[in-house]
TORZA-519625 format. One record per residue (C-alpha): chain; x, y, z; residue number from 1. Coordinates in nm, 2 decimals. Layout:
REC mol     c1     c2     c3 seq
REC   A      X      Y      Z NUM
...
This chain:
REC mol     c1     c2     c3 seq
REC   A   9.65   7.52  12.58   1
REC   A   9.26   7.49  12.46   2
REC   A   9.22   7.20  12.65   3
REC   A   9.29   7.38  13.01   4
REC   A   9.00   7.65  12.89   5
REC   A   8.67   7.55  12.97   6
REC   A   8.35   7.58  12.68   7
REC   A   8.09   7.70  12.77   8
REC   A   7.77   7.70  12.55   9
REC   A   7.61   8.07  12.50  10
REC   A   7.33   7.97  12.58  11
REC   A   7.12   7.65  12.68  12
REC   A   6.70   7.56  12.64  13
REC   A   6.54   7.69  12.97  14
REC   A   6.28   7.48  13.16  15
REC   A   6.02   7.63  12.92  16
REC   A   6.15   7.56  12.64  17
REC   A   6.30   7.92  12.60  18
REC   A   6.69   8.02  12.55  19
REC   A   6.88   8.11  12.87  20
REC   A   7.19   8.30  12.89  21
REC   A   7.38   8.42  13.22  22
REC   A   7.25   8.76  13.13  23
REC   A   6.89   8.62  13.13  24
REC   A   6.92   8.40  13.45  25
REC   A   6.79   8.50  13.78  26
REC   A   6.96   8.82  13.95  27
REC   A   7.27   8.75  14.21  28
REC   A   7.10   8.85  14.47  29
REC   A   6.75   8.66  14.47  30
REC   A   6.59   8.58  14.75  31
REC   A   6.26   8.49  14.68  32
REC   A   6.26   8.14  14.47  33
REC   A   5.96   8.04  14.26  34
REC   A   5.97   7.73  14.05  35
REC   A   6.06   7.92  13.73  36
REC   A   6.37   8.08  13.89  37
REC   A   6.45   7.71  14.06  38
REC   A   6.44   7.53  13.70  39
REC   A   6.59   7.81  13.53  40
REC   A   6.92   7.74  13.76  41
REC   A   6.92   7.39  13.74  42
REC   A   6.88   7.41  13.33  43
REC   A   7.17   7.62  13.37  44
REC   A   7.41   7.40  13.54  45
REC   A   7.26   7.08  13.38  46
REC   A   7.34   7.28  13.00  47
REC   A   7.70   7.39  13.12  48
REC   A   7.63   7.77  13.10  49
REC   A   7.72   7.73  13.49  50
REC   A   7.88   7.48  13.70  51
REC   A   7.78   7.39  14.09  52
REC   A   8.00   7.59  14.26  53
REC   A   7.93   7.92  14.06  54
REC   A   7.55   7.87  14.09  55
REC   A   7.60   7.80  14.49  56
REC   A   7.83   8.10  14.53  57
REC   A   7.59   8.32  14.31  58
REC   A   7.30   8.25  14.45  59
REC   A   7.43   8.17  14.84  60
REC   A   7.29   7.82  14.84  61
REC   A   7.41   7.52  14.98  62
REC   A   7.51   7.26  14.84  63
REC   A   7.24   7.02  14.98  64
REC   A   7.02   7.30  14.88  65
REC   A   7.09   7.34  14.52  66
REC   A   7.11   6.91  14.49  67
REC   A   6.73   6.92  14.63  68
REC   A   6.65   7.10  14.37  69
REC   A   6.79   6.91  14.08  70
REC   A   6.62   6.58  14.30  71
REC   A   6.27   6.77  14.28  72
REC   A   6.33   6.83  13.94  73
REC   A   6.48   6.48  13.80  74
REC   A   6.15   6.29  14.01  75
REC   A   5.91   6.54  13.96  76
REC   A   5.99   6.82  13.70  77
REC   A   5.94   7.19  13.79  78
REC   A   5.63   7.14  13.99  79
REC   A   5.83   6.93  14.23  80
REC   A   6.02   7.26  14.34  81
REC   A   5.71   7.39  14.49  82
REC   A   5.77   7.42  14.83  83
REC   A   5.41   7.36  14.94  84
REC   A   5.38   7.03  14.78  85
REC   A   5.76   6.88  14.86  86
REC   A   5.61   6.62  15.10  87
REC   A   5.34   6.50  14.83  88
REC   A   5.62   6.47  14.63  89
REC   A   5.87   6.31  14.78  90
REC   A   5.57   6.05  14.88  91
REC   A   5.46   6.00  14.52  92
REC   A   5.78   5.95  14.41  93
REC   A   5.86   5.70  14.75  94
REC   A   5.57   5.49  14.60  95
REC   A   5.63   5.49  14.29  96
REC   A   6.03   5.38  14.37  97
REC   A   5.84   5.03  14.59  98
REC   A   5.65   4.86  14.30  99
């Protein structure tokens, strides 16, 4: 029976280096995304404390949307999620990818 319940840590290390918990993670309903909020998701679902589908259904993202940002993060760390600098990004990281 254990093995059909899924564990799921208390808590995991937030993007800056702080503890996160579902009570401490962004509200449902945020619209407005900064970087912090971005990484703080992705640290969620990357520790377990939520999986893909919960973060998508909580915070009304897409699929493509929430997988951009674990990109941006992976290639770039948080300040790859800033909106204004996605296409120096995704550049930098095209050139690094060619040598």
């Amino acid at each position: 029976m254990l093995e059909n319940q899924k564990i799921r840590p208390a808590q995991v290390i937030g993007p800056l280096g702080e503890p996160l918990t579902l009570d401490s993670l962004p509200a449902a309903g945020t619209t407005r995304w900064v970087v912090r909020r971005k990484a703080e998701v992705v640290a969620a679902v990357a520790g377990g404390l939520l999986s893909v589908d919960e973060a998508c259904a909580r915070y009304t993202l897409s699929l493509e949307e929430f997988t951009s940002w674990q990109r941006a993060v992976d290639r770039s760390g948080m300040p790859g999620l800033r909106v204004t600098r996605i296409k120096h990004y995704r550049e930098q990281y095209e050139r690094q990818q060619r040598y």
